[in-house]
One Martini backbone bead per residue (centre of mass of N, CA, C, O) as a GRO file, in nm:
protein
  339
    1UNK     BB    1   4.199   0.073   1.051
    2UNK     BB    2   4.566   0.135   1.133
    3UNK     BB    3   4.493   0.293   1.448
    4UNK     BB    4   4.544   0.004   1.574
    5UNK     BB    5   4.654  -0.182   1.816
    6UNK     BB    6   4.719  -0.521   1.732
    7UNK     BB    7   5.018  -0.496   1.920
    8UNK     BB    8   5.103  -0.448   2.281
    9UNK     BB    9   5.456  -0.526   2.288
   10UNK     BB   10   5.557  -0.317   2.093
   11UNK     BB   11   5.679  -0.037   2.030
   12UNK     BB   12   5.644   0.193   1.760
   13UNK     BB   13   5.914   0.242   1.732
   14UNK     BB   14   6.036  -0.068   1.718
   15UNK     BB   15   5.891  -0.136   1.495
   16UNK     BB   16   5.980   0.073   1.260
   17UNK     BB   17   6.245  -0.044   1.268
   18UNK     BB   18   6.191  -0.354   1.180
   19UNK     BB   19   6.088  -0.236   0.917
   20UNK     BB   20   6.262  -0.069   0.791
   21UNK     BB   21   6.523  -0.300   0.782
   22UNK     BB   22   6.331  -0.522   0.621
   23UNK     BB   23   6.303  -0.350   0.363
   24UNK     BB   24   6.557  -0.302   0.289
   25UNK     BB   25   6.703  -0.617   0.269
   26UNK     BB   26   6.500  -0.661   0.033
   27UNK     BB   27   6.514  -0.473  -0.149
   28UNK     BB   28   6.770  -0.521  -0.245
   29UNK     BB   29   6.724  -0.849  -0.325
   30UNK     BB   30   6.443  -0.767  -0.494
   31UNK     BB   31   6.513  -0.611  -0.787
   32UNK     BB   32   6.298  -0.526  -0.987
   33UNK     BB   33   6.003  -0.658  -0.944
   34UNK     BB   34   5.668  -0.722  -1.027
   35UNK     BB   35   5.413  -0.518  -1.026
   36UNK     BB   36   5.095  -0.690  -1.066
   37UNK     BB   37   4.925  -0.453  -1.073
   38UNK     BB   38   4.689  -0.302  -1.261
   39UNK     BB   39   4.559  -0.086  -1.089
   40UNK     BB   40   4.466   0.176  -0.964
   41UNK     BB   41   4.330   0.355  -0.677
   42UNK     BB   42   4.110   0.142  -0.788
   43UNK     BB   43   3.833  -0.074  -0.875
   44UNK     BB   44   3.744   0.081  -1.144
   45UNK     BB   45   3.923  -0.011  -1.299
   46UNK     BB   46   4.107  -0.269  -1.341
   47UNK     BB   47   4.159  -0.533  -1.269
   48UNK     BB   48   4.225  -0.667  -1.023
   49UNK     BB   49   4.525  -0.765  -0.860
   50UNK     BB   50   4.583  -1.073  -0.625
   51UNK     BB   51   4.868  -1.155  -0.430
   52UNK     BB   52   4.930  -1.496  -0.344
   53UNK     BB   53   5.121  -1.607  -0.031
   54UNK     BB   54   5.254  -1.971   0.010
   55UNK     BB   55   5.418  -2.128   0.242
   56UNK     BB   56   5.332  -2.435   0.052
   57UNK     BB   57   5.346  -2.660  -0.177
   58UNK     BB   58   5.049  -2.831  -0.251
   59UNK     BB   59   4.872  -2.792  -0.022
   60UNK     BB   60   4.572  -2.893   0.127
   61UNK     BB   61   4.448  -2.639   0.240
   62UNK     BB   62   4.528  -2.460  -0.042
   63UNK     BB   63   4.325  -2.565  -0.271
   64UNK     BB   64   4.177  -2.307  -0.356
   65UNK     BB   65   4.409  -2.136  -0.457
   66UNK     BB   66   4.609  -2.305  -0.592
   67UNK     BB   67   4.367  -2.437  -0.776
   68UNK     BB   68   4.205  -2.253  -0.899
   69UNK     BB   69   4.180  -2.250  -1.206
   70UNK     BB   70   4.080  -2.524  -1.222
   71UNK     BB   71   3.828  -2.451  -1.007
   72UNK     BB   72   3.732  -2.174  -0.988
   73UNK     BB   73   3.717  -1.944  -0.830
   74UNK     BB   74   3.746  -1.655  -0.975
   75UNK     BB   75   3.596  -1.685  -1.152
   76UNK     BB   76   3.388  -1.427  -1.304
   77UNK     BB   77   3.505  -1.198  -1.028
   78UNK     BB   78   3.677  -0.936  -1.142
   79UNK     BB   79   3.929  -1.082  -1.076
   80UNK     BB   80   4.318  -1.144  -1.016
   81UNK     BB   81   4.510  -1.414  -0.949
   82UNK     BB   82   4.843  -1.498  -0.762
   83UNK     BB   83   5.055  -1.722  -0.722
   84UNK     BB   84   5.310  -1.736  -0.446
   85UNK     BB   85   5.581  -1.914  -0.389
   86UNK     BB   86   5.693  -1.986  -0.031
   87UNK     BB   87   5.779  -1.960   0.321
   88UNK     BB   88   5.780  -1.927   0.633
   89UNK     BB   89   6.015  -1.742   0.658
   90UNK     BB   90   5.950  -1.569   0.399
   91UNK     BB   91   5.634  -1.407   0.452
   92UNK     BB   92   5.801  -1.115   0.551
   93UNK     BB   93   5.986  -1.056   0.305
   94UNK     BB   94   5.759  -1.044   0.065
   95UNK     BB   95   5.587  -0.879   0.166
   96UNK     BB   96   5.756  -0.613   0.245
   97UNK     BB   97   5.848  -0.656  -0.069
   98UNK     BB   98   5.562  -0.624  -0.262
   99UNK     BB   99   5.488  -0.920  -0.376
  100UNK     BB  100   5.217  -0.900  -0.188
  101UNK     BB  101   4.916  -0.911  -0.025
  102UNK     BB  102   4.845  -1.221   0.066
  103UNK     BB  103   4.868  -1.438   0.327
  104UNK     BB  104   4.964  -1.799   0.364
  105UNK     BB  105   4.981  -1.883   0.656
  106UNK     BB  106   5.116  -1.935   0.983
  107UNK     BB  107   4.980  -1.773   1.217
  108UNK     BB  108   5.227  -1.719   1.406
  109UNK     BB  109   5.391  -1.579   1.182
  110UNK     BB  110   5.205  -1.345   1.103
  111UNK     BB  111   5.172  -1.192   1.370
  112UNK     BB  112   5.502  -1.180   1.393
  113UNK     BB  113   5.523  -0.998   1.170
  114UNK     BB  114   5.356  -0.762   1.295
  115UNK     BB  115   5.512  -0.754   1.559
  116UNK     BB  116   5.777  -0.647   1.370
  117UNK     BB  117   5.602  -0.397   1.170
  118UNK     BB  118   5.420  -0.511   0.965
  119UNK     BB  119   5.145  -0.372   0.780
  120UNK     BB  120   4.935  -0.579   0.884
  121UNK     BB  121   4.615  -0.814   0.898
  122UNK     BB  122   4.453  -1.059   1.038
  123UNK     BB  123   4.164  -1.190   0.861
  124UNK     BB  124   4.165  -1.572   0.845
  125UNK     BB  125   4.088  -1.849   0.840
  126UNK     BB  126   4.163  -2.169   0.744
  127UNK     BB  127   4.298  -2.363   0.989
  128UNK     BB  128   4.255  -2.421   1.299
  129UNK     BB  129   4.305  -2.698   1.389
  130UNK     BB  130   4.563  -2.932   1.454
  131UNK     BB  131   4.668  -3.071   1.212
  132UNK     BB  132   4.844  -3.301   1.376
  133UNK     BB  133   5.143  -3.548   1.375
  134UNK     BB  134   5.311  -3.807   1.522
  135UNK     BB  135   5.603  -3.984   1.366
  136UNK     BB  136   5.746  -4.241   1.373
  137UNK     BB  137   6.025  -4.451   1.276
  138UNK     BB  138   6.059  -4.769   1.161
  139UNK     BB  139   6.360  -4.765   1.293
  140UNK     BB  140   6.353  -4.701   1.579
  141UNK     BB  141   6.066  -4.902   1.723
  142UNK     BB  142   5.806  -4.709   1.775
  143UNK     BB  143   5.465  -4.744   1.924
  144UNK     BB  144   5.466  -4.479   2.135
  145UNK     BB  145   5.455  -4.181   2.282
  146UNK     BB  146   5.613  -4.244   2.539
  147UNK     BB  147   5.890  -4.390   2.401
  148UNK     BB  148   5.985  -4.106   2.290
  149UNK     BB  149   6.165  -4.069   2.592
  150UNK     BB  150   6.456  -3.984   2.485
  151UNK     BB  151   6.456  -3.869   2.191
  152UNK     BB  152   6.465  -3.746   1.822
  153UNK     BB  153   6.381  -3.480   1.710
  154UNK     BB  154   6.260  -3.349   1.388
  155UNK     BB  155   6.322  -3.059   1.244
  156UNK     BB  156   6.336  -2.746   1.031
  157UNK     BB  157   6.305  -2.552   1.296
  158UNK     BB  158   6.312  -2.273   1.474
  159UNK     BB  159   5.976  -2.187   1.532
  160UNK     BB  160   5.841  -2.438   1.392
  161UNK     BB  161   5.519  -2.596   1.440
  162UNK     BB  162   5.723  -2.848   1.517
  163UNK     BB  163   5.820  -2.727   1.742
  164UNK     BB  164   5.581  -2.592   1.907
  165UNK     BB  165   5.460  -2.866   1.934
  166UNK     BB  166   5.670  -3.010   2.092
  167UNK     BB  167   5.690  -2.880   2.327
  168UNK     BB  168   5.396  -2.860   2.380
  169UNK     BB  169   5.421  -3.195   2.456
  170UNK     BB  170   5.603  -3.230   2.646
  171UNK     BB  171   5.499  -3.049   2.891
  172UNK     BB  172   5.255  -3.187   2.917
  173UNK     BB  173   5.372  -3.484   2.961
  174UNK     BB  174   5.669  -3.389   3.149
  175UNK     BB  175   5.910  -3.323   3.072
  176UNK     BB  176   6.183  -3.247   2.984
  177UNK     BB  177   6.453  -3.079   2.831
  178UNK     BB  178   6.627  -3.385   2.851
  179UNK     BB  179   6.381  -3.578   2.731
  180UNK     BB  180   6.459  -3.438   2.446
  181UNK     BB  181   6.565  -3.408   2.111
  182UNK     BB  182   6.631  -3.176   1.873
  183UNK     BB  183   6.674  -3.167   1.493
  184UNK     BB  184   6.767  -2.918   1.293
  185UNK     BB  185   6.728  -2.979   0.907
  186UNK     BB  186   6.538  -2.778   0.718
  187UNK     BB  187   6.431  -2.932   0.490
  188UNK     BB  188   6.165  -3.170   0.429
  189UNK     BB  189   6.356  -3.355   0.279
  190UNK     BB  190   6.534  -3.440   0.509
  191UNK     BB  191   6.401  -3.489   0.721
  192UNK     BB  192   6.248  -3.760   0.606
  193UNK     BB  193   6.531  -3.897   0.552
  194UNK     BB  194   6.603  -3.926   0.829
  195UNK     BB  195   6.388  -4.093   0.920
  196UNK     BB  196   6.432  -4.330   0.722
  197UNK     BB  197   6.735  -4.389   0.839
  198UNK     BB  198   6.729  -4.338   1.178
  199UNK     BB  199   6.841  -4.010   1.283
  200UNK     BB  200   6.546  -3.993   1.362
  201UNK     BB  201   6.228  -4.064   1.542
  202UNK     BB  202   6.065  -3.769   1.490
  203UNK     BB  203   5.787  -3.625   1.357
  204UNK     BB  204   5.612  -3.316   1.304
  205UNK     BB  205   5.307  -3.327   1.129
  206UNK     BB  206   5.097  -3.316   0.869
  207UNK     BB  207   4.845  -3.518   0.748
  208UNK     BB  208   5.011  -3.544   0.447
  209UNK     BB  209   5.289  -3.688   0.557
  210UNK     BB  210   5.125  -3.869   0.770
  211UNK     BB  211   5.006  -4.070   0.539
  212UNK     BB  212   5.259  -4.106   0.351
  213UNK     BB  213   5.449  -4.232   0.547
  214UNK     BB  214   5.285  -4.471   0.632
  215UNK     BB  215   5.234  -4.594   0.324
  216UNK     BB  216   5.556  -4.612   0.300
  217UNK     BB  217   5.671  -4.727   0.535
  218UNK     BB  218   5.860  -4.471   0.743
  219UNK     BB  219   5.599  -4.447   0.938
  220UNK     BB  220   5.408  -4.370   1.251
  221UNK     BB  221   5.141  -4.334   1.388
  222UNK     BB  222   5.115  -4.237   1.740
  223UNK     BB  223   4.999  -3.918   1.759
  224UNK     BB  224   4.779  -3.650   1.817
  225UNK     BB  225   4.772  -3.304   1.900
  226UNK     BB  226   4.542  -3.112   1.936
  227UNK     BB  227   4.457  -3.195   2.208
  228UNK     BB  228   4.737  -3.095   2.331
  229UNK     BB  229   4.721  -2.825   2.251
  230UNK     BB  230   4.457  -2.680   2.133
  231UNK     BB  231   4.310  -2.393   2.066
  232UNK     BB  232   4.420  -2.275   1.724
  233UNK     BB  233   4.594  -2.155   1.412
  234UNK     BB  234   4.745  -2.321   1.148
  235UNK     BB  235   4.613  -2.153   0.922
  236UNK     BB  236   4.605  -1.807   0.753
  237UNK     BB  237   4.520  -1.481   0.703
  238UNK     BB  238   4.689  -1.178   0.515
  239UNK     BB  239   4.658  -0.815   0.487
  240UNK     BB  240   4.761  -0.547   0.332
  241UNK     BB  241   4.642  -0.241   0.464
  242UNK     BB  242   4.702  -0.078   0.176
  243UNK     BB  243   4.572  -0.247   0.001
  244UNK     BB  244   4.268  -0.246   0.160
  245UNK     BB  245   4.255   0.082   0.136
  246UNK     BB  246   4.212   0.048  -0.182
  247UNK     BB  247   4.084  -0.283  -0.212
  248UNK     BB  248   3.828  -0.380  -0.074
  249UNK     BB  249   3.619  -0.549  -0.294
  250UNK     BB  250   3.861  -0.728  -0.375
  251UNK     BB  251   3.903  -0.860  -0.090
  252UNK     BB  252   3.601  -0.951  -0.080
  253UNK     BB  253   3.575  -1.147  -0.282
  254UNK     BB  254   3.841  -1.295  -0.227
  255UNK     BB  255   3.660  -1.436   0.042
  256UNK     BB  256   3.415  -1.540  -0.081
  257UNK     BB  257   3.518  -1.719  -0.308
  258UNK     BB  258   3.651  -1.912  -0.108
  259UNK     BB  259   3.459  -1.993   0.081
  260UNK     BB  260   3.257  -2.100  -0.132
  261UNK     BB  261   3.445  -2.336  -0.243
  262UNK     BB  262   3.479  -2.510   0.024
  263UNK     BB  263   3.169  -2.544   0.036
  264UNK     BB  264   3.240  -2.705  -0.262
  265UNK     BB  265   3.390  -2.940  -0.155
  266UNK     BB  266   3.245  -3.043   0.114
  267UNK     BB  267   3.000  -3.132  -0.091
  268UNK     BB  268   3.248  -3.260  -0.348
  269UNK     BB  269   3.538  -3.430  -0.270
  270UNK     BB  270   3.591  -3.469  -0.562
  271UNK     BB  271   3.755  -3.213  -0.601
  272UNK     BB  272   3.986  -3.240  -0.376
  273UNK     BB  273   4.117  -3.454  -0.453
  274UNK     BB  274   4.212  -3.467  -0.738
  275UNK     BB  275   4.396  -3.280  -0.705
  276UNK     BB  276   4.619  -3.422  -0.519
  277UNK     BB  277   4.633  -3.663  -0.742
  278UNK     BB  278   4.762  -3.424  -0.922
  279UNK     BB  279   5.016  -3.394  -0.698
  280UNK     BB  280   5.105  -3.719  -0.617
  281UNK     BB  281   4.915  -3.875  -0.472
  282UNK     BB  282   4.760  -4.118  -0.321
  283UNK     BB  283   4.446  -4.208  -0.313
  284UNK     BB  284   4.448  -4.282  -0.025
  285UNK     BB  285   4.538  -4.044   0.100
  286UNK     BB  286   4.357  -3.874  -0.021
  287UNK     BB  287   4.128  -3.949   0.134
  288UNK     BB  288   4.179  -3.912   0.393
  289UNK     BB  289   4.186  -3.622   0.357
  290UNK     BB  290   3.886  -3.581   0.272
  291UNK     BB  291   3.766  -3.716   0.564
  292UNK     BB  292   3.989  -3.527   0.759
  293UNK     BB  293   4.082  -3.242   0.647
  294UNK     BB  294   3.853  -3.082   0.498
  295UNK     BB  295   3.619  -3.054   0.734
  296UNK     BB  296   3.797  -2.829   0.867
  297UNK     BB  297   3.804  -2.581   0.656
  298UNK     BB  298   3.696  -2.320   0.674
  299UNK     BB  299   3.379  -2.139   0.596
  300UNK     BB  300   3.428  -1.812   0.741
  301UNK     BB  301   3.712  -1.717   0.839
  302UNK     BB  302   3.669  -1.742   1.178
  303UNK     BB  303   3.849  -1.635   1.492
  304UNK     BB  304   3.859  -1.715   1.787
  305UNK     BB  305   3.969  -1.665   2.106
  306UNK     BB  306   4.104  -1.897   2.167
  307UNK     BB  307   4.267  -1.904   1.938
  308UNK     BB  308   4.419  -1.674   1.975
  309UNK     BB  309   4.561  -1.763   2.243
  310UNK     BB  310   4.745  -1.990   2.061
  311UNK     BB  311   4.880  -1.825   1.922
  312UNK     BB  312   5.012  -1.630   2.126
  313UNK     BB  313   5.173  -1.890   2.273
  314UNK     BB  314   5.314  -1.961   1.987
  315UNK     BB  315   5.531  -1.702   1.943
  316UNK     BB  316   5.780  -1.727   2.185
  317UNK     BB  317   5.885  -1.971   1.978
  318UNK     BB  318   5.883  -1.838   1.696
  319UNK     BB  319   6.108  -1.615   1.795
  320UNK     BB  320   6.306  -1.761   2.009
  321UNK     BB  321   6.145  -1.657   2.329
  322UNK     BB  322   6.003  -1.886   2.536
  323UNK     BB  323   6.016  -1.664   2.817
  324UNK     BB  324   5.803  -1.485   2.673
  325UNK     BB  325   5.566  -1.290   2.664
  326UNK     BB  326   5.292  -1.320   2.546
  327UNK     BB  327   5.078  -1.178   2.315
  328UNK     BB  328   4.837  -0.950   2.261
  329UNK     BB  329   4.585  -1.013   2.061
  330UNK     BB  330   4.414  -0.865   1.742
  331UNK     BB  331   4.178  -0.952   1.502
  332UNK     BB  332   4.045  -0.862   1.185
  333UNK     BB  333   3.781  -0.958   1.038
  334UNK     BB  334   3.725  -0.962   0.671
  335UNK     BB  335   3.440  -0.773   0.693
  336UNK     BB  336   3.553  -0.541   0.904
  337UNK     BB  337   3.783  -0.440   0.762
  338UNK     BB  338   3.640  -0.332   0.518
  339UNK     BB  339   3.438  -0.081   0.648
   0.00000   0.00000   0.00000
């Protein structure tokens, strides 16, 4: 299972030592950390933990992990589920530093992980298409994709699916360089009070603040991106290689119970709103989120050849390389890596 190259653009050497570095680093910063793993070398022994770390808190992609206990996703599964709330920059420090088992967050993020050296290997699908959403600030008075030529778009950072999203967005468009500019402001609280403020015209987001901006008139939805994008994945599934070659059976549960809960969600949609309302969305928000991206939500966690060849393309820009040729993905099904 772990034989296999799934990522030929950087040499072996190169891997294991920024590999190396990486988990020294961490390890330094997180020591005392408790190994939440209950069981000893198998299945067979005590119910297996396992610890899921998700880019974002209370994220609507998210709802069947995040709010497990609720849902009952694992309820006597015979498993036990952990979640660590990460940020989509922290998702490989985590994992190197054995806090986690499974990430969950930003596809080419977790790639880049592997990438870099990381242990880990892609296998499967949250959400695919790119639920993603251009918002002008009401303050701006911008009412259309076109007039945002030579405005400022804000972004959380370099690198981040906004600043991906909105480059290759411009591309499209046939933009110049200097006829837009970003600026990185941190966190998301930041970002949406400068759009609030005035101080950028606009920012690139997922559909939960997307509609929750434009309904307390902070900002106006001007274009959807997926068009723009293309097939991609906007938010995926890792597993360390080690943990699955431990506990198999237990990553096996742990993602057919999770995707048996997306298609009782989706055929029960006020299981998933309930939660979101309940995380203090505003419930038109939450409908519509109910409306428009439950029914995004892979039900099979399989990722296309194409939606690879989309991660793949925006890999250098997550990694701040631009101008690098994109890597040869290939990532193994989590069916097929259990075998």
């Amino acid at each position: 299972m772990n034989d296999q190259r799934r990522f030929p653009w950087f040499s072996r050497k190169a891997a294991s030592l920024a590999s190396i570095a990486f988990v020294t680093l961490l390890v330094a910063s997180c020591a005392g950390g408790d190994n939440a793993q209950t069981s000893g070398s198998g299945d067979s022994e005590d119910p297996v933990t396992i610890r899921v770390v998700t880019s974002v808190t209370q994220f609507y992609p998210f709802v069947a992990v995040q709010a497990h206990e609720e849902l009952g996703t694992w309820k006597d599964s015979g498993i036990n589920v952990e979640v660590i709330s990460g940020t989509t920059p922290t998702l490989g420090q985590i994992m190197a530093g054995d806090q986690a088992d499974i990430s969950l967050g930003y596809g080419a993020t977790i790639a880049s992980n592997i990438v870099s050296g990381l242990d880990e290997t892609l296998v499967a699908n949250n959400i695919g298409p790119w639920d993603q959403y251009v918002i002008a600030g009401t303050a701006s008075g911008v009412n259309s994709l076109e007039e945002l030529q030579g405005k400022t778009f804000g972004i959380t950072g370099n690198g981040s699916p906004g600043d991906y999203t909105m480059q290759l967005m411009a591309k499209q468009l046939g933009w110049a360089p200097d006829d837009y500019k970003a600026t990185a402001l941190g966190d998301v609280g930041t970002l949406f009070a400068a759009l609030a403020a005035g101080q950028v015209d606009a920012v690139v987001w997922n559909a939960d603040q997307a509609y929750k901006l434009e309904d307390n008139g902070i900002g106006k939805i001007v274009a959807t991106t997926s068009d723009l994008i293309g097939p991609s994945n906007l938010e995926a599934f890792g597993v360390m290689d080690e943990f699955a070659e431990k506990h198999p059976e237990a990553v096996r549960i742990f993602f057919e119970k999770y995707y048996e809960m997306v298609e009782k969600m989706q055929a029960d949609p006020k299981l998933y709103t309930d939660v979101i309302e309940g995380w203090g969305l505003d419930p038109a928000v939450a409908q519509k989120l109910g409306e428009n991206s439950l029914p995004l939500l892979s039900t099979d966690g399989v990722i296309t050849e194409e939606e690879l060849q989309g991660i793949s393309n925006s890999i250098p820009i997550t990694i701040g390389k631009p101008d690098s040729e994109p890597p040869i993905i290939k990532y193994v099904y989590w069916k097929d890596f259990l075998k």
